[in-house]
N, C-alpha and C positions, 0 to 999 in steps of 0.2 A: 504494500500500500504506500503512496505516497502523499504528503499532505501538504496543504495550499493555507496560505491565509496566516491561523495561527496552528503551528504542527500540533497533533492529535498528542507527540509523548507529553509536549507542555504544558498540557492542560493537567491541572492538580482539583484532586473530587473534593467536593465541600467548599471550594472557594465563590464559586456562583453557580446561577442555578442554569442546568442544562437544557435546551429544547433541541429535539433533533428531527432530520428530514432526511426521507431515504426516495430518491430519483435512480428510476430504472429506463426512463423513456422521455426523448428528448424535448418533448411536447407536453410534458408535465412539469418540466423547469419553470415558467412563469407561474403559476399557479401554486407550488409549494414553496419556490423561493419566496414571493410575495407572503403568504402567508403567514412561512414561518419569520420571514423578518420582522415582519410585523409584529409577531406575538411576543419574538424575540425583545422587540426596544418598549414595547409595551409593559414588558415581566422585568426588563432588565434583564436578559439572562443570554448567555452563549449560544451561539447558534452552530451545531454538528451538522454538516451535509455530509452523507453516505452517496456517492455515486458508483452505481455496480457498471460492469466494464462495457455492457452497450451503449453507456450512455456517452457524447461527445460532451467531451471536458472543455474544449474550446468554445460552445454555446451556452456552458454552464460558466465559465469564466468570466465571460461577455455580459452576463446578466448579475453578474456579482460584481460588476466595475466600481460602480459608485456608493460602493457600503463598505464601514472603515474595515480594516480585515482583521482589526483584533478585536472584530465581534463576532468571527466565522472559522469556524475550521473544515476545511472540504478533503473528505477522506475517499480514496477508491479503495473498492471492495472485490478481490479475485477470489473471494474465495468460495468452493464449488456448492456452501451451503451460505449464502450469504445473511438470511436471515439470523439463523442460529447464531452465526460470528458476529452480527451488527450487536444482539442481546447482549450477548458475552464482551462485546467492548463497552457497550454504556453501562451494565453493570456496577462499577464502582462509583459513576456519576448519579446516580439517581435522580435522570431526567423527572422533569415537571410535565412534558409531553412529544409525541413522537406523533410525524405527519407522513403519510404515504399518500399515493393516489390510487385512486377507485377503479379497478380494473374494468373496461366497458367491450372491449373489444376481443376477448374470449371469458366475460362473464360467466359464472359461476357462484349462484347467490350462496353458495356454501362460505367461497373463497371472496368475500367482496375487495381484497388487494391483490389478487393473484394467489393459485396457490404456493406460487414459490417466498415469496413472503408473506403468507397468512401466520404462520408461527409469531410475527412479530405482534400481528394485532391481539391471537390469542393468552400471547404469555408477560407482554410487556408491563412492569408491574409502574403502569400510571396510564392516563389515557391515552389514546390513542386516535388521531384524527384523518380520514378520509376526504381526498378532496377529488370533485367529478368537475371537468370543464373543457371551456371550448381550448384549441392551442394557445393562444395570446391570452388567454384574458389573465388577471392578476386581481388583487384584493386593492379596491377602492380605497382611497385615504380617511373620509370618513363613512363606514360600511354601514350601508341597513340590512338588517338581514329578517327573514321571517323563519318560524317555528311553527310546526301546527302544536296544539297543544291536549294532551290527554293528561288526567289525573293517574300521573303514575313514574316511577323515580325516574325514566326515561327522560319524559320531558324537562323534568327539573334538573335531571342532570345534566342538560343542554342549555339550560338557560344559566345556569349554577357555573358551569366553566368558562360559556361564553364570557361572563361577565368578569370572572376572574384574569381570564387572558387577556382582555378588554376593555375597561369600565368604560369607553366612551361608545361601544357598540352600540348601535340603537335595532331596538329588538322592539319584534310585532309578534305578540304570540296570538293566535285564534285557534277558534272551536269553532264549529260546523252545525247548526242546527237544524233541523227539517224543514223544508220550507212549509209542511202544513202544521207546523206546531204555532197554535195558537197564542195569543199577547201572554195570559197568564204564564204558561209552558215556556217563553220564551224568557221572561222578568226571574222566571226563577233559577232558569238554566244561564242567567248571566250572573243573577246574582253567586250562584257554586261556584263561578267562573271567578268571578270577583275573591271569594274568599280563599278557592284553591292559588290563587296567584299572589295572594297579600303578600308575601315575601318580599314581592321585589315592587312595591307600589310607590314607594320611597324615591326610585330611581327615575328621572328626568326623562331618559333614555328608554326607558319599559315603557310599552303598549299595547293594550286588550284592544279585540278587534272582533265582531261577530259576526260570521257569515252563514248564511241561507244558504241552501242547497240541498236535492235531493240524492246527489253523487258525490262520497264526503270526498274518493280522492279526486275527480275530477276538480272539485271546486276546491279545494287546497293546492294542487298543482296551476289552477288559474291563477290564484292571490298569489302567490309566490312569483310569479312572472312581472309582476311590479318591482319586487326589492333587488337589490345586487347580489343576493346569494340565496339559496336554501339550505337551513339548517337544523337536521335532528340526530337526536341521542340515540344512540343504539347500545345500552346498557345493561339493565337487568332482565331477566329472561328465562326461561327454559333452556340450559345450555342444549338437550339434545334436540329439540324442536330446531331448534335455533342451528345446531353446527349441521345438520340432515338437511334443512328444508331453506334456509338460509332467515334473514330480519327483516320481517315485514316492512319496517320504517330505509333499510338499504334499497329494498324494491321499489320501493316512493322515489328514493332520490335518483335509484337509475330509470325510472318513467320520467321523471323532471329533465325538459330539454334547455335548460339554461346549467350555470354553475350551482353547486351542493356541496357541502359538508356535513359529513357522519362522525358526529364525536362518541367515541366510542369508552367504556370504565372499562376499569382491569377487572378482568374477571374473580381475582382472587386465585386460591393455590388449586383449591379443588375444581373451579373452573378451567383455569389452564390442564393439569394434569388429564381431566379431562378429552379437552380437545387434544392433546401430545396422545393419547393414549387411540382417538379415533384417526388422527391423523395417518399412524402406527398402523393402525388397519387399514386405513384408507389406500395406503402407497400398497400395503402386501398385496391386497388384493385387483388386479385388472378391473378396468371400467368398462362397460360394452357399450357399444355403440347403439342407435337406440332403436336399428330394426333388430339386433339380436336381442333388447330386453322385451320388445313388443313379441319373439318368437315364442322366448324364455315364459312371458306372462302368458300366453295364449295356451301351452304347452299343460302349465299349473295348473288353469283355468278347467281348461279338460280335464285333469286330472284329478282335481278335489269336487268334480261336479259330485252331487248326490244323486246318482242314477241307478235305474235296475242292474245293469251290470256290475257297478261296484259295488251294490250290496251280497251278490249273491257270488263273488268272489271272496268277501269278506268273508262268506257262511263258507265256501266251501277251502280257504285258508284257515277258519279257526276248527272245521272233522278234521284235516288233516292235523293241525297241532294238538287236538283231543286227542287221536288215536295215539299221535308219538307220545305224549306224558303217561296214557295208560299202559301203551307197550313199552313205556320206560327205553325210548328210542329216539337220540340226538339228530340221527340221518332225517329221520320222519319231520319233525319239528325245523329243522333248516329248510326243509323243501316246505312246509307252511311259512315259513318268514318270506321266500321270494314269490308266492305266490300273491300274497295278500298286497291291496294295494291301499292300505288305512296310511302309509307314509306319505302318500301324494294331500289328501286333506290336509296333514298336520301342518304338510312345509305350506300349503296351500295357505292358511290362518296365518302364518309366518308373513307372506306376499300381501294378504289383503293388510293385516297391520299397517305395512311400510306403505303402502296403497292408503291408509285411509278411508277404505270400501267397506260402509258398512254392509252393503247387500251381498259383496262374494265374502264375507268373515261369517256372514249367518248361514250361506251358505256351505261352505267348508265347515263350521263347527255343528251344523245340522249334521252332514255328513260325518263327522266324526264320533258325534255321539249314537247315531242310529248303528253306524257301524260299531262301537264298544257295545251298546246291547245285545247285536244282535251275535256277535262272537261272544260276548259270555252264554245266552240263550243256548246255542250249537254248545259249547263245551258242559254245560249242565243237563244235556240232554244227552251225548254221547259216553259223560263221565257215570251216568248208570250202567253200563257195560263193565264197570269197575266194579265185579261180584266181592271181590275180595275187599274191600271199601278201605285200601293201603293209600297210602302217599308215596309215590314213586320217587327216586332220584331227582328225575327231568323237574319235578313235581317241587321239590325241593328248594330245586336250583334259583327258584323264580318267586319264593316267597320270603324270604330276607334282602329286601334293597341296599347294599351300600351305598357311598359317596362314590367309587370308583364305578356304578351303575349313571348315577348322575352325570359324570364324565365322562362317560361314554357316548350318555346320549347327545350331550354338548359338544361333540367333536364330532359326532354322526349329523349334527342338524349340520354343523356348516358342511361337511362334505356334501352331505344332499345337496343344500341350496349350490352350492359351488360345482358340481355335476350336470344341475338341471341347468343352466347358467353356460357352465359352458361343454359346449358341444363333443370337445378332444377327449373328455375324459366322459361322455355321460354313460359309455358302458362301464362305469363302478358301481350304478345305483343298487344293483343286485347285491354287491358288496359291503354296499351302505346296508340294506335290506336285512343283510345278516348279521353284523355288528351290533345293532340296535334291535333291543324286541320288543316286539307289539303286540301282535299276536296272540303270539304263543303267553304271556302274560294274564291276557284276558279270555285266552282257554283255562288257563290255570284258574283263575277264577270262576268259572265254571263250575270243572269238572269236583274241586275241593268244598266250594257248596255241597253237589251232587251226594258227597259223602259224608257232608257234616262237619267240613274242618273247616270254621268257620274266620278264626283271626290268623291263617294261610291264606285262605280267601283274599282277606284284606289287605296280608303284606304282599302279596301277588299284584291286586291293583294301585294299592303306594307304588311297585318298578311300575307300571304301566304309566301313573300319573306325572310320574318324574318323570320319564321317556318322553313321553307328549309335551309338556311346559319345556323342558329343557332344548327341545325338536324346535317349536315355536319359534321360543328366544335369541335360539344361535341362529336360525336360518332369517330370520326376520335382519339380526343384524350383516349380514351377509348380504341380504339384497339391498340392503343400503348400502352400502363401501363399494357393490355391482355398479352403482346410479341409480337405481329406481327410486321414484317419487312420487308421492300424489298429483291428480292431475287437474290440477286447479283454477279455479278462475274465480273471478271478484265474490262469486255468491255460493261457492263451498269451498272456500278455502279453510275461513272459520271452523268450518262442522269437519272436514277430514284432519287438520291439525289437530284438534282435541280427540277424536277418536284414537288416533292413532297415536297420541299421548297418555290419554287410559288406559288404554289395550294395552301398548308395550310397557309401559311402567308396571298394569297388573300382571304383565306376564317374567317382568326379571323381579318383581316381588314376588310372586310365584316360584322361584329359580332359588331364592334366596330361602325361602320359608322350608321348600324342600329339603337343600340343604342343609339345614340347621336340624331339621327332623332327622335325616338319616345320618348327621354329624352326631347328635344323641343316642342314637340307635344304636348304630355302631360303636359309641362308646360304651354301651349298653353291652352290646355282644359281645368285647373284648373282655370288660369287668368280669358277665358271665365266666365266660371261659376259662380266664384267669381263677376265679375262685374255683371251678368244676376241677381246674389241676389242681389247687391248693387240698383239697378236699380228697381228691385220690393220692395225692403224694403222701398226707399226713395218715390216710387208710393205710398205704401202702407199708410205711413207716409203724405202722403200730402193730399190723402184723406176722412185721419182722421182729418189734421186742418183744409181743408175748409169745415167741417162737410158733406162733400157727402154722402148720406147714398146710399153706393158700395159696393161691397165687390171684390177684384182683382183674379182671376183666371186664368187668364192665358195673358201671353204677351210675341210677338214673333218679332223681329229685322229680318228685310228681305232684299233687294236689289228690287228696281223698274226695268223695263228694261231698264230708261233713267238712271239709274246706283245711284238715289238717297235712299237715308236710308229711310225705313218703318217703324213703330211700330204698330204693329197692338195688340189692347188692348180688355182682354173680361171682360166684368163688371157684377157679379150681382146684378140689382138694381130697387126700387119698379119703379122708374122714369127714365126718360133721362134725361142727362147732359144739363142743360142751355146752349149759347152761350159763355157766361163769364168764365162759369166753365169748358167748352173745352178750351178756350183758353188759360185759366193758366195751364191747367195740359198739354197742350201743349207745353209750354213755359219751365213746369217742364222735362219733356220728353229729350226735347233737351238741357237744363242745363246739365242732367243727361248724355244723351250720349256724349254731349262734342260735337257736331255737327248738323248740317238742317238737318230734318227727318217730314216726313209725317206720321200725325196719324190718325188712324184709331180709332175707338170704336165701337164693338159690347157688346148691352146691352140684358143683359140675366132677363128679368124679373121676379120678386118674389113677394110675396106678402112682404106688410111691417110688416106682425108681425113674418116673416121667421127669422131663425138662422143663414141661409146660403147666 
């Protein structure tokens, strides 16, 4: 880097206050130099230009002729992540505020400065200013600017910095009222107007202004075409509404065909981290262009419809997983996972989320639930064939959920979505299919009713419920980081941004609640276990000191139906236990469980010169 003006090592932090300006494009030079010098002799404070290496330094020079140069320092910036390095140099300075320009010409309301310098807007810890304009224009010596004005820290947070970086700005804030809102209706909604603004009523400079209209943006983008700029706050918010779908108040200012400014707050830690963390996904994963997301969504679309077909695939996927659980058959139950097609719904719920759809989300979760009744139905009907009314291995397998189930399903949802998505790899889905179960879960539910076991049953639908939320959540964020978005315009954009704020917040609160369940659970199963050895080891141990020649095999803790503790013990041994010898190892028993417990022994005889 080399540095102009006053050199960048010169400058010592704390000594005054910093404003900095980062120019990537040669036709943003008038518009952030002006600015920022402005704000610069206004605040009293340093003025840092950042110019990244497209930009011509001899047209930036040129425009910086006549301002003293030991109020500027112009630094160039080669390095291949330049935002990242612009943060990490003002760091020790603790700018006051930092200005870019508003990307217009490959927009992206996610990215409103580009994404190659969006990092700066997300993490810079002070505000951050946005400026949209024609090539020449510059900031007027004495500026009027207009705000629209809504009861909410946004606004005020626009009106709150203006004033600070400017006390001579003259500022018009209005509100928009119906034009058929009656005298009464209107005295009142000025009067709100009035109170929500007292703050700044004091200032010479402040002005309320109320305007009619049936179209609040059109008739705020008319009024704004009198002043020399337009300006709003893009502050508080929904960061993930907000980093997915882009600032409803940045899409005003790129409708606005004159000059704009978006003053933007720092997000804070957990706001930035945040966006660092989608951005993180945003680059891993490829954008598709938008006839393959229109293929992608049509594809789903079919997919999670609720048709005869896919119900009666679901019925003939959940016999085929009935009969493997009863015939205690893994092959059986694999070939039910790729037949069934209950995964197309789920990712389906996933799509309409990030969609905003409330009619294909009722759709697809119509289908998903018809489809869970109707595969437990088939498995409670098939699992009577289970004369022996046993709980098989398969049977087993599928009625204690861990955390590593949860995981599973959270790395199967995004491969689905990232499969159906893109084309190269969509023959994995079968593979997905099988990684993840569905299924065969909600056979298991079933077939473990059919015989009575009834909180099997239940832990059997906990894996299915976790499968399904988990499916949702990953694949939902996955078609987002793909591009997909709601498809909106002035009069549903309101109703699919809150949908799809609900939905997905209830569905990673869902994600979360699971986990915490099967985080306990699992601790739950561990402690078991751990005490089941503690409890055979000390069996084992005692004995061996009243010389029993036993050997311990198996011992099982049960519930009587008068609701007391069992132990039921199996021994190998050439003899039976004396009286005496029952009774202490009884005594030991219940030392052991910490409570009264009835014990049981069966003795498995051996000869005495056995090893076993």
């Amino acid at each position: 880097m080399h540095g102009f003006g006053t050199p960048f090592d010169l400058l010592e932090p704390g000594e005054q206050d910093i404003i900095a300006i980062v120019i990537n494009r040669s036709d943003h030079i008038s518009a952030l130099i002006s600015t920022g010098i402005g704000i610069a002799i206004d605040s009293d404070a340093h003025l840092i230009v950042y110019a990244l290496p497209e930009l011509d330094l001899s047209k930036l020079s040129a425009s910086l002729a006549r301002i003293e140069q030991d109020r500027i320092t112009i630094e160039r910036v080669d390095s291949k992540r330049p935002a990242a390095h612009i943060l990490r140099s003002l760091k020790p300075f603790h700018p006051i505020l930092i200005g870019l320009a508003l990307e217009i010409e490959k927009h992206d309301p996610r990215y409103p400065a580009g994404k190659e310098l969006d990092q700066i807007v997300q993490q810079a810890r002070c505000p951050v200013y946005l400026v949209k304009s024609e090539r020449e224009w510059s900031l007027p010596a004495s500026p009027r600017t207009f705000i629209p004005f809504w009861d909410d820290d946004n606004s005020r947070f626009a009106i709150d910095t203006a004033f600070a970086v400017n006390p001579q700005l003259h500022i018009t804030c209005a509100i928009v009222v119906p034009e058929e809102a009656d005298t009464a209706d209107l005295a009142m909604q000025e009067e709100a107007f009035c109170q929500q603004t007292q703050k700044w009523s004091d200032s010479p400079c402040f002005h309320r202004k109320i305007l009619r209209g049936t179209d609040v943006r059109a008739t705020l983008l008319g009024e704004a075409r009198t002043y020399d700029f337009f300006l709003v706050g893009a502050s508080k918010g929904n960061w993930l509404t907000r980093t997915l779908f882009g600032d409803t108040r940045v899409e005003l200012i790129n409708e606005y065909d004159g000059p704009g400014i978006i003053i933007r707050e720092y997000q804070g830690r957990a706001g930035a981290s945040f966006s660092a963390g989608w951005r993180f996904l945003d680059n891993l994963l490829p954008t598709l262009s938008k006839a393959d997301r229109i293929e992608a969504y049509r594809t789903i679309r079919r997919g999670g419809r609720p048709s005869r077909d896919f119900f009666t695939m679901i019925a003939l996927s959940a016999a085929i997983a009935s009969l493997g659980l009863v015939l205690d058959s893994g092959a059986v139950i694999i070939g039910a996972m790729l037949v069934a097609p209950l995964m197309s719904a789920i990712v389906g719920m996933g799509m309409a989320i990030i969609q905003g759809d409330a009619r294909f989300l009722e759709q697809t979760l119509r289908a998903t639930l018809k489809g869970t009744l109707i595969a437990i139905v088939t498995g409670f009907l098939l699992g009577l064939i289970n004369f022996h009314g046993e709980a098989t291995a398969q049977m087993l397998q599928r009625t204690a959920p861990s955390i590593l189930d949860l995981a599973v399903a959270l790395v199967s949802g995004v491969a689905a979505a990232y499969a159906i998505c893109n084309k190269n790899v969509s023959n994995s889905l079968p593979g997905v299919a099988i990684a993840v179960a569905l299924v065969p879960p909600l056979a298991t539910v079933g077939v473990c009713l059919s015989i009575g076991y009834f909180l099997m049953a239940w832990g059997a639908f906990k894996l299915f419920l976790s499968n399904m939320v988990a499916i949702v959540f990953a694949s939902a964020v996955v078609f987002a980081s793909f591009g997909f978005r709601p498809d909106f315009n002035a009069t549903t954009r309101e109703r699919r941004t809150r949908i799809f704020t609900r939905i997905f917040s209830a569905s990673g609160s869902l994600v979360i609640v699971m986990l915490l369940l099967l985080i306990v659970e699992t601790r739950q199963e561990i402690n078991q276990t751990s005490f089941e050895e503690e409890v055979e080891n000390e069996l084992t141990s005692f004995l061996e000191a009243l010389e029993i020649p036993a050997v311990l095999t198996e011992w099982k803790l049960s519930a009587t139906s008068s609701g007391n503790s069992q132990v039921d013990v199996t021994l190998k041994s050439p003899r039976s236990l004396t009286a005496e010898e029952h009774k202490k190892l009884h005594e030991r028993v219940i030392q052991s469980l910490g409570n009264p417990a009835v014990l049981h022994i069966d003795i498995e005889p051996v000869s005495r010169n056995s090893n076993n």
